[in-house]
C-alpha positions as CSV (number, residue, x, y, z in Angstrom):
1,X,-9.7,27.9,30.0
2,X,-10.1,24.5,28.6
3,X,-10.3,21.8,30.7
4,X,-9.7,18.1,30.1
5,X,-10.4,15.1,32.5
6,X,-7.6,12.7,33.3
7,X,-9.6,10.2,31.1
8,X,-9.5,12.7,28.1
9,X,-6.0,13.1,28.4
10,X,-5.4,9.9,28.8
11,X,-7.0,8.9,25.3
12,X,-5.2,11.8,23.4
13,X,-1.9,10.8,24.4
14,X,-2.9,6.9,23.3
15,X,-3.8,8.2,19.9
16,X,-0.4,10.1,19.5
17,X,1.1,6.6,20.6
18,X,-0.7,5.0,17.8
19,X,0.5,7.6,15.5
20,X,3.7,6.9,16.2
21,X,3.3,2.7,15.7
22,X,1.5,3.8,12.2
23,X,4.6,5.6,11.4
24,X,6.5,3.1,12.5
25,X,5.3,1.0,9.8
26,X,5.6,3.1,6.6
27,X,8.7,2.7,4.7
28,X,11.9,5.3,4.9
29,X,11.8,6.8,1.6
30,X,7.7,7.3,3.0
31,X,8.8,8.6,6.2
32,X,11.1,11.2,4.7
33,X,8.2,12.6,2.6
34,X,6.6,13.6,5.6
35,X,7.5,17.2,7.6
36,X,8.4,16.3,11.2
37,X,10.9,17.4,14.0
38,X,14.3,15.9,13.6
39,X,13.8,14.7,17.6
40,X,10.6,13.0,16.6
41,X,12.2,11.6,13.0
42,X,15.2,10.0,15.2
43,X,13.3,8.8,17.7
44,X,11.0,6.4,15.7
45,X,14.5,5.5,13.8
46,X,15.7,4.2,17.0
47,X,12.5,2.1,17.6
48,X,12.9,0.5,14.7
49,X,16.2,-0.9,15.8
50,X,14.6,-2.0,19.1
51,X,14.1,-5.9,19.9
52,X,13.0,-6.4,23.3
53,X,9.2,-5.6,23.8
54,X,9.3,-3.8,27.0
55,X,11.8,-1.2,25.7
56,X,9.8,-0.4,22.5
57,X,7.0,0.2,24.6
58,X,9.2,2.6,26.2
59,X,10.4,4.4,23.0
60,X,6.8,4.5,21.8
61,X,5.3,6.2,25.4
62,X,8.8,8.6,24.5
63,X,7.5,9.5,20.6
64,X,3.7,10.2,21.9
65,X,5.5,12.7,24.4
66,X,7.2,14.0,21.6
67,X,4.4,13.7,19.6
68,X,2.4,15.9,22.4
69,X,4.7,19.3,21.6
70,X,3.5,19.2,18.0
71,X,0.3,19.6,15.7
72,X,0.1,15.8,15.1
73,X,-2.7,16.8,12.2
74,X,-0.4,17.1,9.1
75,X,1.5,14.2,10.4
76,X,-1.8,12.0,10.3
77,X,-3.0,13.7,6.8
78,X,0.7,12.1,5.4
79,X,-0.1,8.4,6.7
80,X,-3.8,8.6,5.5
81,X,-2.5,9.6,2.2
82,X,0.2,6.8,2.1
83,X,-1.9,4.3,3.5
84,X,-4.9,5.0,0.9
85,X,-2.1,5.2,-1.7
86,X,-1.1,1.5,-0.7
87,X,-4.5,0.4,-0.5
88,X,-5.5,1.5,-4.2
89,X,-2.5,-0.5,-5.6
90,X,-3.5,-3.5,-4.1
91,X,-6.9,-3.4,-5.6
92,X,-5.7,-2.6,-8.4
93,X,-3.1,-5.3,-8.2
94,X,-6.1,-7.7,-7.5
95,X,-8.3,-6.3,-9.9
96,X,-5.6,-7.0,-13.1
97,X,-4.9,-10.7,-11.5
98,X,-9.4,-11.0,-11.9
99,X,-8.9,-9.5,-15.6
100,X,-6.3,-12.4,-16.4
101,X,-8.3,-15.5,-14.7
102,X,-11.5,-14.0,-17.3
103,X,-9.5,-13.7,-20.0
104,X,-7.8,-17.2,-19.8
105,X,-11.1,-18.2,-19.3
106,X,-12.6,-17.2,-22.1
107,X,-14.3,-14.3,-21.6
108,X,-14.6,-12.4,-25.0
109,X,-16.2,-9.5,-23.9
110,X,-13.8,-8.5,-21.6
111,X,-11.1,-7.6,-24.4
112,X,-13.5,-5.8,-26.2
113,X,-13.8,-3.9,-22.5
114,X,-10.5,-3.5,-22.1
115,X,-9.8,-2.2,-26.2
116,X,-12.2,0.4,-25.6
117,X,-10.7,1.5,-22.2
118,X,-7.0,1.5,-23.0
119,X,-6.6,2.0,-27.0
120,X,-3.2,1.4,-27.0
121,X,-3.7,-2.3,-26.2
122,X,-3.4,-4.5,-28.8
123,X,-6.1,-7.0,-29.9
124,X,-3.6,-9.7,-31.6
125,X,-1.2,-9.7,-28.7
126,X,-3.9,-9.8,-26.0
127,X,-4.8,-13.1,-27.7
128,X,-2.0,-14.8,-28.3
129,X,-1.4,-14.4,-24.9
130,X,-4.8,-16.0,-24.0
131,X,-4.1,-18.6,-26.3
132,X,-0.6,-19.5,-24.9
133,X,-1.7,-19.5,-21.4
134,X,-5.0,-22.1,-22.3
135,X,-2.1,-24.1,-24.4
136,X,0.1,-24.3,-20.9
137,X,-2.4,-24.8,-18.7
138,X,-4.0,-27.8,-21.2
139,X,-0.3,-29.3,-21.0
140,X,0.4,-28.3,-17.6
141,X,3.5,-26.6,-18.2
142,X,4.3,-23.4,-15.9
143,X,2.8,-20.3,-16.8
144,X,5.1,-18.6,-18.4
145,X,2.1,-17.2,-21.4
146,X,0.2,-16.3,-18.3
147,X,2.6,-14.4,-16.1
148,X,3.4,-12.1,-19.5
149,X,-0.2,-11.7,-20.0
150,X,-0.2,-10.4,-16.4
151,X,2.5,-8.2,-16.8
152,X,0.9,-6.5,-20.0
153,X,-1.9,-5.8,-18.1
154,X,-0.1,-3.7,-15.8
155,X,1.6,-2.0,-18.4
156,X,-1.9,-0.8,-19.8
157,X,-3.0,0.1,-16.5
158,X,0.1,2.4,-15.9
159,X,-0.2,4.0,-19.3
């Protein structure tokens, strides 16, 4: 027989609680990826729609009860997933901005770099689009050149 203090019990049914705020947090179309019970699924629904503070805290205590009569591990596997999934596009998203502030900056080697790691990017248009955005920014007019070298970026990044 396994026992568990008060204080042991006490943690696990926090970190369910928690569980249920991370899903809280995830989008619908996420949410609907993961397998849960329908209870569980229309309970965190309903918080959503909650306002006042002391009745969320309710509804959350209510989902880690809910939370208690299932294997919480897939569950938690789903948000990891999601929230490492989130995390990798915003470096990404910070790593393309970094590649346009070198190139507008003039940093030569970096198209070479980037023609050898995406061959479908083209040399000319990668250029003109530098040479536009140094053009705008030398008659401080808004960066339209700069923006649409962003965006091409992005597009050789996704394939």
């Amino acid at each position: 027989m396994d026992f568990k203090s008060r204080t042991e019990k006490k943690k696990e049914a926090q970190s369910l609680q928690e569980l249920g705020e991370r899903l809280l947090k995830v989008s619908r179309d996420q949410m609907n990826d993961i397998e849960m019970p329908e209870e569980l699924y229309n309970a965190i629904e309903f918080a959503r729609t909650i306002k006042s503070f002391g009745a969320l805290k309710r509804q959350m205590q209510y989902i880690g009860t809910l939370m208690r009569k299932i294997d919480p591990g897939p569950i938690r596997e789903a948000l990891d997933h999601i929230e490492e999934g989130n995390y990798r596009k915003a470096m990404e998203f910070k790593e393309t901005e970094q590649w346009r502030d070198e190139l507008i900056a003039g940093n030569k080697a970096l198209i070479e770099q980037l023609l050898l790691q995406y061959p479908g990017a083209d040399r000319q248009q990668l250029a003109q689009f530098v040479r536009n955005a140094n053009k705008e920014m030398a008659n401080n007019k808004p960066p339209k050149s700069s923006r649409a070298l962003f965006r091409y970026l992005q597009k050789l990044r996704s394939g």
